[in-house]
Phi, psi and omega in degrees: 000133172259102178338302192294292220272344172289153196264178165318309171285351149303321194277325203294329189261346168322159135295033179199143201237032176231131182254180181216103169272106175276152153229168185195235206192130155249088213200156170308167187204040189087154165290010183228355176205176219265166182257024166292341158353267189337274171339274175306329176307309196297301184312325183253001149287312160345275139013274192276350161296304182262355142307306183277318161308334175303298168327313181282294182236025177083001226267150174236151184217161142285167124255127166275167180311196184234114184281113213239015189218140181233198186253091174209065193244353146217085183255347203276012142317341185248137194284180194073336169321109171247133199228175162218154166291121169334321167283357181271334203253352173298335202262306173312337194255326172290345164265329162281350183285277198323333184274323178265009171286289187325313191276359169100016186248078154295336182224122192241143176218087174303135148312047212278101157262357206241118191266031112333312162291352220285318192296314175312317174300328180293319191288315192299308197302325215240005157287307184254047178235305182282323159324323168108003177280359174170193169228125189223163164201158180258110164276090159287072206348299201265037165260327155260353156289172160259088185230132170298316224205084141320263182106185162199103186092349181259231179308306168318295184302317176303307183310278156351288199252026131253021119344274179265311144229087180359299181288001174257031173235136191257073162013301211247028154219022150324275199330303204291324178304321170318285204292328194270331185269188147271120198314339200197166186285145139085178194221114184241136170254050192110354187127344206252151177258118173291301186296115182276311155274135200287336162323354174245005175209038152181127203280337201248333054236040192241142181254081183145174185256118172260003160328311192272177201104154178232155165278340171271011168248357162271324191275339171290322248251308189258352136334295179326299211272346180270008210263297146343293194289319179303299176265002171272322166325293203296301180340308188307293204300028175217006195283144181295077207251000000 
C-alpha cells in the first residue's frame, strides 16, 4: 500500500503495523545526472522492497511519502543543492516516524539513499525504539548491495538511474564530469577529512568515472537492493520488540 495514494479508510483497514519511509537528498550529482539521484533512488527501492516482501513472505508494509530534502549542505556550492540542519531534519524525520506510530505503523524501516543522513538516522531510529514509540531501523541501499565504485555521481549511482530514468541523464556530459572529478569522497590526512565542502575536491561535484557502468548494472543494483530491503522487512515484522 502506498500512503499518499490511499484514502484514509484504506489505511484504517490495512492489515499492518509496517512501514517503509524513503528519504533521500536534493543535491547535485555532477552535470550530467539530476539532482533528484537520492530521492528517486530510496523511493523506488522502497517500492520494489515491498513488492518482493510481498512475494517473498506474504507480508504486507506501507510506503509513506518520500522525504526529498537531507543533511546535504555540503554540497552547497553546486547550484540547486538543497539542504536542512540536522536537527531540522532529525526532528521532521522523528515526527514523522511518530505520525505513522500513531496510526498503528509502529515498525518502521526508512529507505536511505543519501549518505549524509545516515548517522542523524541512525540516532532517530534509535530514539524512538528506546522511547517505547515504536521499532525502527535505518536501511541505506548502498550498504547493502555489492558495488566495487560508489562514488558520487559516479558509476553506481549513474547506473541506477539509467536504469530508472534514462532520460534524465545527460550522456554527452559524461566526459566533463569525468574529467572534472575525484578519485575518493574527501581530501584525507592521517585519518582525517581536511575537507568539509564536497567543492574543495572535486570540480565537477562528481567522485567516480560514470562513464563506467551500465543500465543492467542499475537494474542489478536495484534487484540487489530490494531483494536485501525484502528481508530486513520480514526481519523487522518478527522481531520480538
Amino acid at each position: 500500500m502506498n500512503l499518499p495514494e490511499s484514502t484514509w479508510t484504506d489505511v484504517r483497514d490495512a492489515d499492518t503495523d509496517l512501514a517503509v519511509l524513503p528519504v533521500g537528498s536534493t543535491e547535485q550529482h555532477g552535470p550530467h545526472a539530476p539532482l533528484g539521484v537520492d530521492y528517486m533512488t530510496a523511493e523506488v527501492i522502497a517500492e520494489a522492497g515491498v513488492e518482493r516482501y510481498a512475494a517473498d513472505f506474504d507480508g504486507e508494509a506501507v510506503v509513506g511519502p518520500t522525504i526529498p530534502v537531507g543533511i546535504a549542505e555540503e554540497h552547497r556550492d553546486f547550484d540547486g543543492t538543497l539542504w536542512v540542519s540536522e536537527d531540522t531534519f532529525r526532528a521532521y524525520v522523528r515526527e514523522t516516524m511518530e505520525s505513522l506510530a500513531h496510526h498503528g505503523f509502529d515498525r518502521i524501516v526508512v529507505v536511505n539513499g543519501h549518505g549524509g543522513n545516515v548517522d542523524a538516522l541512525r540516532e532517530c531510529c534509535g530514539r524512538i525504539s528506546r522511547d517505547g514509540d515504536g521499532y525502527a531501523v535505518a536501511y541505506t541501499w548502498f550498504d547493502a548491495v555489492a558495488t566495487e565504485e560508489l562514488g558520487h555521481g559516479g558509476p553506481a549511482e549513474t547506473s541506477f538511474m539509467r536504469h530508472l530514468r534514462p532520460e534524465l541523464v545527460h550522456e554527452e556530459r559524461t566526459e566533463e564530469a569525468a574529467e572534472g572529478a575525484a578519485e575518493q569522497w574527501g581530501e584525507w590526512l592521517n585519518g582525517t577529512n581536511l575537507a568539509y565542502d564536497s567543492a574543495e575536491f572535486t570540480e565537477s561535484g562528481v567522485v567516480g568515472d560514470p562513464r563506467n557502468g551500465s543500465e543492467e548494472l542499475g537494474e542489478e543494483l536495484l534487484e540487489e537492493a530490494a531483494g536485501a530491503l525484502s528481508e530486513l522487512l520480514d526481519a523487522v515484522a518478527v522481531r520480538a520488540v
